[in-house]
Structure formats: structure tokens, C-alpha cells
BALUM-900710 format. One record per atom (N, C-alpha, C, O): x negated, y negated, z negated; residue in three letters. Coordinates in steps of 0.05 Angstrom, whole numbers, plus 5000, padded with zeros to 4 digits. Example, Ala and Ser with C-alpha at 12.3 -4.5 7.8 and 13.67 -1.06 7.14 Angstrom:
% residues 2
473651144844ALA/475450904844ALA/473650664844ALA/471550664831ALA/474350454858SER/472750214857SER/474249994843SER/473249774839SER/
END
This chain:
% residues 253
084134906664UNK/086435026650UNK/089034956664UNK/089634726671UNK/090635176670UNK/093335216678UNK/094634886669UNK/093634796648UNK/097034676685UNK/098134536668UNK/101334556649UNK/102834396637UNK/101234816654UNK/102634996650UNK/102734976626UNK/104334826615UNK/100135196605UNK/098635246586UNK/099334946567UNK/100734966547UNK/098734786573UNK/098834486564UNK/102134406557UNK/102334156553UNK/103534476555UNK/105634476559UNK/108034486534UNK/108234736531UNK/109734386516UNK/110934446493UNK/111834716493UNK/112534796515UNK/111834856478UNK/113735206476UNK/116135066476UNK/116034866463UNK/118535126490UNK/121535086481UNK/122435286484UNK/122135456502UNK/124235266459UNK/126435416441UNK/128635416457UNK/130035206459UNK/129235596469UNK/132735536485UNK/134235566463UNK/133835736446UNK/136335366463UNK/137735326447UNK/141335436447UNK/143035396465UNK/141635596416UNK/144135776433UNK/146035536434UNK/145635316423UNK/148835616454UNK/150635436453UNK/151735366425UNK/151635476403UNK/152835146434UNK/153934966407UNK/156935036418UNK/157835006441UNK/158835146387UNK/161835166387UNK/163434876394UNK/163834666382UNK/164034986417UNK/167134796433UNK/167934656411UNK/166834736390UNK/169434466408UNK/171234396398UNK/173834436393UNK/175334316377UNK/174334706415UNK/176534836410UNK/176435116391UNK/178235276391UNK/174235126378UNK/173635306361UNK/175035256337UNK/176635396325UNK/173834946333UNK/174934956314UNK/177634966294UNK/177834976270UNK/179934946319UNK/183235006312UNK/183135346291UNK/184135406269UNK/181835456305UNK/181635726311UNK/180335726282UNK/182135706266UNK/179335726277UNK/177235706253UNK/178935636224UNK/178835746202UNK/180635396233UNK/181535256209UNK/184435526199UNK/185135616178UNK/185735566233UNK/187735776236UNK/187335966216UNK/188835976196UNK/185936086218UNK/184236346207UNK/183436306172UNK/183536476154UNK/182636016170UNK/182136036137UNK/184435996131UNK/184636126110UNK/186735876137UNK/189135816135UNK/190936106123UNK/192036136101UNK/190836286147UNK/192736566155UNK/191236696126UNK/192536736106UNK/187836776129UNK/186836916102UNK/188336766082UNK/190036916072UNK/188436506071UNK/189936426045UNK/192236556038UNK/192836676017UNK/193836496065UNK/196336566050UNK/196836866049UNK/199036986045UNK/194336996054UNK/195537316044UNK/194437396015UNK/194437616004UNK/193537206008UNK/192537155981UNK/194537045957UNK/194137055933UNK/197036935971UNK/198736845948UNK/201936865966UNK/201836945989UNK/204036815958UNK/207336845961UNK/207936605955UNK/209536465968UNK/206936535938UNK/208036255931UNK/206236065919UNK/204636125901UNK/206435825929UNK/204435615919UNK/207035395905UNK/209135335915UNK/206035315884UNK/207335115862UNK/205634885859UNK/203534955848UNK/205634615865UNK/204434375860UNK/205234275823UNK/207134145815UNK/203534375812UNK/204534165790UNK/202733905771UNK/200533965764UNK/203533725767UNK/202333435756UNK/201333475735UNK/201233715728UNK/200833375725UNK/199233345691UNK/199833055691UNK/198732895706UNK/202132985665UNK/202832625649UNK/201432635630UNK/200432845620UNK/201232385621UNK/199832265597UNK/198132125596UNK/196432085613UNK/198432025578UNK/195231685579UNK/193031845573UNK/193032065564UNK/191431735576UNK/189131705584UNK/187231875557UNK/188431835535UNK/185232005555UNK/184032135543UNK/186232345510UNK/185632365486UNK/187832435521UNK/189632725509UNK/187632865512UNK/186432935492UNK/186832915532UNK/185833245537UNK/186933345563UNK/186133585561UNK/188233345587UNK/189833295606UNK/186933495623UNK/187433705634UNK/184733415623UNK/183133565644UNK/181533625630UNK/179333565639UNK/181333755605UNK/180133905584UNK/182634165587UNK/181834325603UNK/184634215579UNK/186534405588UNK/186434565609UNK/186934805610UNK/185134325638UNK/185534525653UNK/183334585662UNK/183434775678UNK/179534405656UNK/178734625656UNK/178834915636UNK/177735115646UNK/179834935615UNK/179935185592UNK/180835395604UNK/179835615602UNK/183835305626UNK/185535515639UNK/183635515669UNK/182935725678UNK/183335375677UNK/181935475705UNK/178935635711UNK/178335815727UNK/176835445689UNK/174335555685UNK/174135695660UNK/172235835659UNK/176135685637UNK/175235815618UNK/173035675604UNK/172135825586UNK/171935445604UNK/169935205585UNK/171035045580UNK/172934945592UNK/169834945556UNK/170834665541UNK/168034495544UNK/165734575546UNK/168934295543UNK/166734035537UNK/167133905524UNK/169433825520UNK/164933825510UNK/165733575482UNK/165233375497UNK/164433225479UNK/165133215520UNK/165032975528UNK/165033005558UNK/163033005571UNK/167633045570UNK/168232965599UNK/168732725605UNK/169432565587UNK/168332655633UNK/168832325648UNK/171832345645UNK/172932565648UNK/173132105639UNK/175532105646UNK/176532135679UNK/174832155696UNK/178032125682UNK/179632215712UNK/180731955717UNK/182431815707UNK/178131945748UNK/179331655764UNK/180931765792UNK/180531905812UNK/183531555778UNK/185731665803UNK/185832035799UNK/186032125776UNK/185632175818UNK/187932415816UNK/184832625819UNK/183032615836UNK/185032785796UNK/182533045804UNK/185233345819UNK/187633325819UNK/183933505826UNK/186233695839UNK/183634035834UNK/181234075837UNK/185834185825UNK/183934395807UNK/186034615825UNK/188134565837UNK/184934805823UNK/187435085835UNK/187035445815UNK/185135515802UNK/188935565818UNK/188935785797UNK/191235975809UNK/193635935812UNK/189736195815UNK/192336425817UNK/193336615792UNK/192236715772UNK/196436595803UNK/197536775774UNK/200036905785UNK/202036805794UNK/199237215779UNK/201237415775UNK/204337315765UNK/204237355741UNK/205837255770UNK/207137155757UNK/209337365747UNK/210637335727UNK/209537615767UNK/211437885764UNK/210038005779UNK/208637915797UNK/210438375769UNK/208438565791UNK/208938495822UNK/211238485830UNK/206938455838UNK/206538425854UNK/207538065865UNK/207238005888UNK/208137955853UNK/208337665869UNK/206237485855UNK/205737495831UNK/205237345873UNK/201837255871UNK/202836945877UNK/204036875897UNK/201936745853UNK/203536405852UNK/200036255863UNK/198136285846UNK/199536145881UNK/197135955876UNK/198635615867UNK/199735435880UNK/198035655846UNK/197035325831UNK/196535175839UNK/194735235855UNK/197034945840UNK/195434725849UNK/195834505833UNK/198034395836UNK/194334395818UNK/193934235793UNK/193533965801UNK/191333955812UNK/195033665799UNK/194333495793UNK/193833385772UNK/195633305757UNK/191233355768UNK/191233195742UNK/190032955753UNK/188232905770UNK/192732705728UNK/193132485739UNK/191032325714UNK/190532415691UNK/189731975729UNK/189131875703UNK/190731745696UNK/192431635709UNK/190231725658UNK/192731555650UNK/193031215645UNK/194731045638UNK/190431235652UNK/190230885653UNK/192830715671UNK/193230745695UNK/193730595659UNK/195630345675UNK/194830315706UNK/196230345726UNK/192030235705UNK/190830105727UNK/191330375748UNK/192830325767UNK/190130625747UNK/191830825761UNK/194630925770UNK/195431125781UNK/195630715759UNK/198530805754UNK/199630845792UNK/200431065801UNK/199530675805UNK/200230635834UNK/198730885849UNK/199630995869UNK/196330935837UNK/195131155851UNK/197531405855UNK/198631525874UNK/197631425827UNK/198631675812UNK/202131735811UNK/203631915804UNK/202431475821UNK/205331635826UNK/206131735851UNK/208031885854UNK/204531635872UNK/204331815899UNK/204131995901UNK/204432105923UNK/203332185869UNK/203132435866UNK/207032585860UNK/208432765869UNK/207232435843UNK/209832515832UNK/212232625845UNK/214032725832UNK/212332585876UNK/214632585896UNK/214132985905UNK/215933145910UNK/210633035904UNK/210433245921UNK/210033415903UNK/208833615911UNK/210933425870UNK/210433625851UNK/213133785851UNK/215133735863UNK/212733985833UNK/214434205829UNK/214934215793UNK/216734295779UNK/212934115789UNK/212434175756UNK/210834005743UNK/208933915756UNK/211233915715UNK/209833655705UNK/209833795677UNK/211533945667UNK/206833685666UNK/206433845646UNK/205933585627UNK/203833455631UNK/207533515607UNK/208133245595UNK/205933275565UNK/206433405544UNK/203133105572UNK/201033195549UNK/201232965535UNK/201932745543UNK/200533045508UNK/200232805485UNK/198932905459UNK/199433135452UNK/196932715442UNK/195232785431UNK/196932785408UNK/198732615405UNK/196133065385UNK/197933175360UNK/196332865346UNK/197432775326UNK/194132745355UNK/192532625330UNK/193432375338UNK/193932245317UNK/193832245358UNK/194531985361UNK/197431915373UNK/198031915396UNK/199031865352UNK/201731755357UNK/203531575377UNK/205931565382UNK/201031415386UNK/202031265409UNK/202831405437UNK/204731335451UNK/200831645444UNK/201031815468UNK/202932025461UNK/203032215476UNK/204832015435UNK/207132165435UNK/210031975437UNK/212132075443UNK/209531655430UNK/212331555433UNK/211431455471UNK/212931275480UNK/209931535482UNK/209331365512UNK/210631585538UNK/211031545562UNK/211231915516UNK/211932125533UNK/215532015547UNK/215932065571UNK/216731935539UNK/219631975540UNK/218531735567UNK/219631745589UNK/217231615564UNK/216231365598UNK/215731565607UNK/217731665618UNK/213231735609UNK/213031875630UNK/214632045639UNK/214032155660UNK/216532085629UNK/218832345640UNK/220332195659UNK/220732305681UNK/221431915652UNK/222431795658UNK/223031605689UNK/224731555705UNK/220731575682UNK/218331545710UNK/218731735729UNK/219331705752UNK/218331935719UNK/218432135745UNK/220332235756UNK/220532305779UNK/222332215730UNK/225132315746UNK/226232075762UNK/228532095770UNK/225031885766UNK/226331635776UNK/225331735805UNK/227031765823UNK/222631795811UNK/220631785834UNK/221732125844UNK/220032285850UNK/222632145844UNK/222332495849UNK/224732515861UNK/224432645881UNK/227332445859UNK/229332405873UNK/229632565904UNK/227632495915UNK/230432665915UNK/232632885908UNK/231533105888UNK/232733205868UNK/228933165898UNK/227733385892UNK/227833475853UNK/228333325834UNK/227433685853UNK/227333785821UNK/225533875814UNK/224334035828UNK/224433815789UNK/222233785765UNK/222233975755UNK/224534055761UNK/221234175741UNK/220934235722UNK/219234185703UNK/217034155713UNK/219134145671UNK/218034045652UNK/216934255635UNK/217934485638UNK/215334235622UNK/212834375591UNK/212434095575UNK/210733935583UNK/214134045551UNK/212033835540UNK/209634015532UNK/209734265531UNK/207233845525UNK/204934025505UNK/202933825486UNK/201433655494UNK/203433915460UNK/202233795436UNK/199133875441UNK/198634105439UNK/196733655447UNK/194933805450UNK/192533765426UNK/192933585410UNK/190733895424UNK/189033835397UNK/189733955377UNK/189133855356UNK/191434235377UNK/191834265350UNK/189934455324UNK/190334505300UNK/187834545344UNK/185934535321UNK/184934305300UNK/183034335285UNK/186434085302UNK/185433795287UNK/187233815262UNK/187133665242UNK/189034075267UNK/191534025242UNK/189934125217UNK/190434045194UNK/187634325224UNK/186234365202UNK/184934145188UNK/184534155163UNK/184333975202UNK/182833725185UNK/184433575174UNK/183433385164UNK/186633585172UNK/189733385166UNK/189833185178UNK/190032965167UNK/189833245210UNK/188432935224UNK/191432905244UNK/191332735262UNK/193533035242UNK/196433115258UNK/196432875249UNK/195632795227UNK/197732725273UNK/199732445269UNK/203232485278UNK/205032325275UNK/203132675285UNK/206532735300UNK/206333075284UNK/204333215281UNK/209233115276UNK/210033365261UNK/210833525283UNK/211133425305UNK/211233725280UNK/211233905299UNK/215633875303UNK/216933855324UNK/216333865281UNK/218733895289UNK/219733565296UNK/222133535298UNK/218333365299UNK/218933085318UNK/218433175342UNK/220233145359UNK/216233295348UNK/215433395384UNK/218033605386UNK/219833525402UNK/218533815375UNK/220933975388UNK/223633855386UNK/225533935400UNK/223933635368UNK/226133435377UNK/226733325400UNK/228933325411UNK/224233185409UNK/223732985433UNK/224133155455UNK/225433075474UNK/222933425454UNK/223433665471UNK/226333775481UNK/227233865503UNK/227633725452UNK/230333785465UNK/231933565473UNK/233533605492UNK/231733355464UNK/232433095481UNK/232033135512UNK/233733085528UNK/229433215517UNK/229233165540UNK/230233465559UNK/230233485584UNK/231133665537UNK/231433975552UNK/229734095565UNK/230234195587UNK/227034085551UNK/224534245559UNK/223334405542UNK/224434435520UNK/221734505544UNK/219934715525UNK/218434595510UNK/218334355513UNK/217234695495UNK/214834485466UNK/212534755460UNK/213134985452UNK/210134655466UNK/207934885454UNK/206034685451UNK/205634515468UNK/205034695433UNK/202334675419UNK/200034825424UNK/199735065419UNK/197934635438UNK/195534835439UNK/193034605445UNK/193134375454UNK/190834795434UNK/187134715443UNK/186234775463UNK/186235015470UNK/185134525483UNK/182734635491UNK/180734635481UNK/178934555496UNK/180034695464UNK/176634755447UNK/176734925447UNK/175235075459UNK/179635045421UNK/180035295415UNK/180935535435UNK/180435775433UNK/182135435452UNK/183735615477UNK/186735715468UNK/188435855479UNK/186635605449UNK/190435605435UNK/191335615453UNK/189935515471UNK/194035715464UNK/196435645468UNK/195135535503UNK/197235525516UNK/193335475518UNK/192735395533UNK/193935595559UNK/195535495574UNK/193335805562UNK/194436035580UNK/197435965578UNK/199035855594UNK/197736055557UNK/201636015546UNK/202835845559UNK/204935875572UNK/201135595557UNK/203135285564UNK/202735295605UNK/204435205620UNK/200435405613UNK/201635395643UNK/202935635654UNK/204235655676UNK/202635775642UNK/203835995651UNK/207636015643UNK/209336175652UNK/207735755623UNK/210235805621UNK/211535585638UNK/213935585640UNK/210235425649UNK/211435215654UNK/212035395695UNK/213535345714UNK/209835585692UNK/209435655724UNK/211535875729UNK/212435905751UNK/212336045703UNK/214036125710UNK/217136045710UNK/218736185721UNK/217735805698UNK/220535685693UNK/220835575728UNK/222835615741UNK/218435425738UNK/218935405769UNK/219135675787UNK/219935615810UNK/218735895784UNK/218136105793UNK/222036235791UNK/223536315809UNK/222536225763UNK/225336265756UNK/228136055770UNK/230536095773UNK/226535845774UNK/228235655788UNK/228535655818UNK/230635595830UNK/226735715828UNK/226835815852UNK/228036015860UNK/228835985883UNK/228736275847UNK/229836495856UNK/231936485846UNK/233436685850UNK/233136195828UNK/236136255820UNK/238236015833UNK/240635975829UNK/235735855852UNK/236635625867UNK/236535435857UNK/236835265874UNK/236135295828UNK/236235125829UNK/233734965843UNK/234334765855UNK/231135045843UNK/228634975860UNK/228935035885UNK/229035275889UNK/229234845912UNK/229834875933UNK/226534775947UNK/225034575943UNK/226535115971UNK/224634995991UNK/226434846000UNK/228834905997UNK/225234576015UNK/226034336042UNK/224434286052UNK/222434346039UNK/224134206068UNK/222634086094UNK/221033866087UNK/222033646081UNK/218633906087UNK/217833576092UNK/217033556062UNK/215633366054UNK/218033806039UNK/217333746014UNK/214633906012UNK/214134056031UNK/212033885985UNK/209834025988UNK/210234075958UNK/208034095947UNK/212034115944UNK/212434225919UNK/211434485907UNK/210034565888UNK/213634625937UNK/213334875940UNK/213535065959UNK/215735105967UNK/212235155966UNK/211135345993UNK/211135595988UNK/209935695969UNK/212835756009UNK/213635996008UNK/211836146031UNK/211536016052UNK/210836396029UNK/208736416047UNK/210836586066UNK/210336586090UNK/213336746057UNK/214436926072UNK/217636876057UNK/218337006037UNK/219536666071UNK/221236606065UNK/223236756054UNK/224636716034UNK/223337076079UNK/225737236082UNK/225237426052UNK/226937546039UNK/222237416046UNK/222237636022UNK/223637425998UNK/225137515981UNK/222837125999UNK/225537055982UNK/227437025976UNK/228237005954UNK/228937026004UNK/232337126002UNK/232337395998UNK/234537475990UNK/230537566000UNK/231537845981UNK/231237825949UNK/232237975932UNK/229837645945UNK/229637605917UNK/231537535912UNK/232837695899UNK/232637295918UNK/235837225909UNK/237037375912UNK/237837445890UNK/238337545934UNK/239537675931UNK/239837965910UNK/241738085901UNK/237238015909UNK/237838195879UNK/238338095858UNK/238438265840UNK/238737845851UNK/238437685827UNK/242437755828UNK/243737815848UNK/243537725801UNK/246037805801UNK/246437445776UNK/245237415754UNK/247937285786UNK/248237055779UNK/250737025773UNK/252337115790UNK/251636895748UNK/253936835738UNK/255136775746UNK/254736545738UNK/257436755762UNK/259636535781UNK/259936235762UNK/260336035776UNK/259636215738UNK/259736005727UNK/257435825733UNK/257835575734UNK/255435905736UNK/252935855728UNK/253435565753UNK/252635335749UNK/255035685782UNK/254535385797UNK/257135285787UNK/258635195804UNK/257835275764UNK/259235065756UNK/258234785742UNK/259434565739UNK/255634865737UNK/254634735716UNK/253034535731UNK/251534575751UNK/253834235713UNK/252534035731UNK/249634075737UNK/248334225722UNK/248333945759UNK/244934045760UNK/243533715747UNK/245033515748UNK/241433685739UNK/240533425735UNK/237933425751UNK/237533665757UNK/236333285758UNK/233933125775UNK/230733375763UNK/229033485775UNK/231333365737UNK/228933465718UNK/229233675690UNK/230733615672UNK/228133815689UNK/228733965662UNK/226433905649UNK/226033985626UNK/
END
């Protein structure tokens, strides 16, 4: 017999991609994204520790509830596109922070590169509503130059049926205007108010941006403009009060 015959079959093997492929590659998933959205908004999720904080956003992102999720070690990060006006396309980008103490150092490394903070506290347990006015607090300290925008949100309020509310609804819209933010109430079980509360919080950054008080800068990841010049035409159609830059600006709304 041939020693030929005797011999392994080999497979020629096709080439293996350069390493310069892969720029090219990353380029490309990159360029497809951003024709998928105009604007990207980073925003945080506050609050101690088991509110409901990543019960919310799976409801708004997946549309499910769970009766028993892991709590959130250090920072989970979720994403969601939204129409925000015909034709301008916002991608999301969700931190949700944990609220344990012991995370705390994690989680404020988050706070510098947000755009928006969505301030959660449980309607049923009273302590995670006097601990909100820290977390605002907190952030407006850490966030410096840059600007915030705020949503408080009462969450759990399908519990009001059981008479299980520990905070009144008109104490949370107090605290709310103290702090000069919005106040909604909503479930994730039920899906209350859950759409409502990011969508309002996404468009108040969306409104802030085209009337200046939300500034792209350099070096910031708040907020990302995919095509800058179409937002100076946005401003510029915007017809703004001459008073309006009279008015002092503060750190956070």
C-alpha cells in the first residue's frame, strides 16, 4: 500500500481574520448604532436597596415582573429606545445602582456620567422615603459642573389597596417640590405609571437639551449627540424667552 494512502486527510484551513479586522468590525457595529438613535441619555436609578429600582426597569424594558429578583450587586446597566418626538430616536441607557451602603463607592462613579436620576422609594416603607432628600443630595454634590435632571417616583402603589401606604401622596409631592422635580406614583407588578415615569423623566432631559440648559461637553458621557448640527437647528427653531437666561441655573432639577 501507497504511504501516501496511510496518511491523515487534512482540512486546509481558511485564513484566520488579521487583527486589523477587527477595528473595522467594532467601526461598523459602532456607525450601524448610531443610525439607530440621535440621541443617547445616561440615566441612574437612587434608592436603598430593595424599592423596586430593577423591578421598574425590567417592566419598562422587558415588559415582566418578578416576585423575587436578586438584588443588584454594584451597578446592573439595561438599554431602551424611545421616540421621544416624530422622528427623533433617544437610546437609554439605564443604571441601576445597588442601594446597600457597602456599594455606595461603587455607585457613585456612576453619578458624574449621568444625565438623569430617577429618585425611587417604597410607598410601603417610610424609611426609603426620608433617605431620598441624601440621595439627591449626594448627587448634586458629585455631578458638578454638569446638570441633572430629576423624576422622584413613589413605587408599589398597588399596596395602597391593602392599606399598606406608609408615606401620603401629598408628603411625596411636597418633598418633590422642595426639591423642584416631578412626583408619579407607579407599579411594577401592575405596570402603573411605569412607562409615564421614564418617559417623563427622558423627556425633561430631551427638553433641556434643546433649550440649553443640558450641555453636550467633552469628556462628558451623559449625553451623546449622534449629529450635532441637526441640534443647533433644533435650537434654533426653539423661540426662547429673553428672560429665561436671566434666571439663575442650579446643579440639578
Amino acid at each position: 500500500m501507497d504511504d501516501s494512502s496511510r496518511r491523515p486527510h487534512l482540512v486546509p484551513l481558511l485564513p484566520l481574520c488579521s487583527m486589523s479586522c477587527v477595528p473595522n468590525k467594532v467601526a461598523a457595529a459602532a456607525a450601524m448604532d448610531l443610525t439607530l438613535w440621535q440621541y443617547q441619555f445616561r440615566i441612574i436609578m437612587l434608592g436603598d436597596s430593595t424599592v423596586g429600582k430593577s423591578s421598574l426597569l425590567k417592566r419598562y424594558t422587558e415588559d415582566i415582573f418578578l416576585e423575587s429578583i436578586n438584588q443588584t450587586v454594584g451597578v446592573d446597566f439595561y438599554v431602551h429606545f424611545l421616540e421621544v418626538e416624530p422622528g427623533v430616536r433617544v437610546k437609554l441607557q439605564f443604571w441601576d445602582t445597588a442601594g446597600q451602603e457597602r456599594f455606595r463607592s461603587v455607585t457613585r462613579s456612576y453619578y458624574r456620567n449621568s444625565v438623569g436620576g430617577m429618585l425611587v422609594f417604597d410607598l410601603t416603607q417610610r424609611s426609603t422615603f426620608d433617605h431620598i432628600k441624601d440621595w439627591h443630595a449626594e448627587v448634586c454634590e458629585r455631578v458638578q459642573p454638569h446638570k441633572v435632571v430629576f423624576a422622584l417616583v413613589g413605587q408599589k402603589s398597588d399596596r395602597d389597596a391593602h392599606d399598606e401606604r406608609a408615606v401620603s401622596r401629598e408628603e411625596a409631592e411636597r418633598l418633590a417640590g422642595q426639591l423642584g422635580v416631578p412626583y408619579m406614583e407607579a407599579s411594577a407588578k401592575t405596570g402603573h405609571n411605569v412607562r409615564e415615569s421614564f418617559e417623563l423623566i427622558a423627556r425633561r432631559v430631551y427638553q433641556g437639551l434643546l433649550s440649553g440648559e443640558v450641555q453636550l461637553l467633552e469628556g462628558w458621557d451623559g449625553v451623546k449627540c449622534a449629529n450635532t448640527q441637526t441640534l443647533h437647528m433644533q435650537r434654533a427653531g426653539l423661540s426662547q424667552p429673553s428672560s429665561a437666561s436671566k434666571n439663575k441655573k442650579k446643579c440639578c432639577d
